[in-house]
Each structure stands twice: as structure tokens, then as C-alpha cells.
N, C-alpha and C positions, 0 to 999 in steps of 0.2 A: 556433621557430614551431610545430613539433610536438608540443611540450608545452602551447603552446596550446589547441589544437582538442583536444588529448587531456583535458584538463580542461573544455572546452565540450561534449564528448562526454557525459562523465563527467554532467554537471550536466543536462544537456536527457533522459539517460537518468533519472536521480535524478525530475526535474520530471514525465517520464512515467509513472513508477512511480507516483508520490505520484497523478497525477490517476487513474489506473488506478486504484488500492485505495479511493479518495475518491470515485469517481463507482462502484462496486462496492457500496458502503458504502452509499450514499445508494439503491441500487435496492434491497439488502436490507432500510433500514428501510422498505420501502412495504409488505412484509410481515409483518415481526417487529418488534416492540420491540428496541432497539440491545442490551440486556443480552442478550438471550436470542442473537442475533450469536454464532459461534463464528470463532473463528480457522481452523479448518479451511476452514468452510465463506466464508468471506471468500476465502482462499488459491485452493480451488477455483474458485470462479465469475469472480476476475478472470486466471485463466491464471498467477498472481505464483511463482514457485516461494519453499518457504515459509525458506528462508534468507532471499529478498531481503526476504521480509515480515519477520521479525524484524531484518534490519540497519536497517530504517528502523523499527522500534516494538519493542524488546528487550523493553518490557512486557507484549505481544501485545494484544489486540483492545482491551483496557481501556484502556492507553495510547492509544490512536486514537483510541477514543472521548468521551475525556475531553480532547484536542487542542483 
């Protein structure tokens, strides 16, 4: 049962990640055009530490973008 909720853990963390970087993203284009988006400055402004940003996007901002 505990590897249950350990894997529902797992996934509702993954799902909050994704809307954290995603609704980050979309505040940043309201001022810059998506190219000019850096990864850094994506990482900073949603709080994501930048390992977790790369385990869900290995190809950094451009990969996300192109999502």
C-alpha cells in the first residue's frame, strides 16, 4: 500500500512541477518574446531548483517551448 501513495506522491509532485514551470512561462511571455526566455531566469522566478528543471526538460527552455 505504501508504494502506492509513494508513486501518487511522486506524480501529484511531477504534476505540480509541470504547472509551476508552465504558468511561470506564460507570465514571462507577457513580457519577453519566448526565444529571448532564458533558462536561468525561468528557474529563478518559479522557485524550481535547476536539477528539477532539467529532469523534466534535458533540452532546457527550448525543449519547453517547443512542447
Amino acid at each position: 500500500m505504501s508504494d502506492k501513495m509513494d508513486i501518487e506522491d511522486r506524480n501529484h509532485a511531477y504534476r505540480r512541477t509541470e504547472e509551476t514551470l508552465w504558468n511561470t512561462l506564460l507570465k514571462l511571455i507577457k513580457t519577453k518574446l519566448p526565444e529571448n526566455i532564458k533558462a536561468k531566469e525561468l528557474i529563478r522566478e518559479s522557485g524550481i531548483n535547476q536539477s528539477t528543471f532539467y529532469s523534466h526538460y534535458p533540452g532546457g527552455i527550448k525543449e519547453m517551448i517547443d512542447a
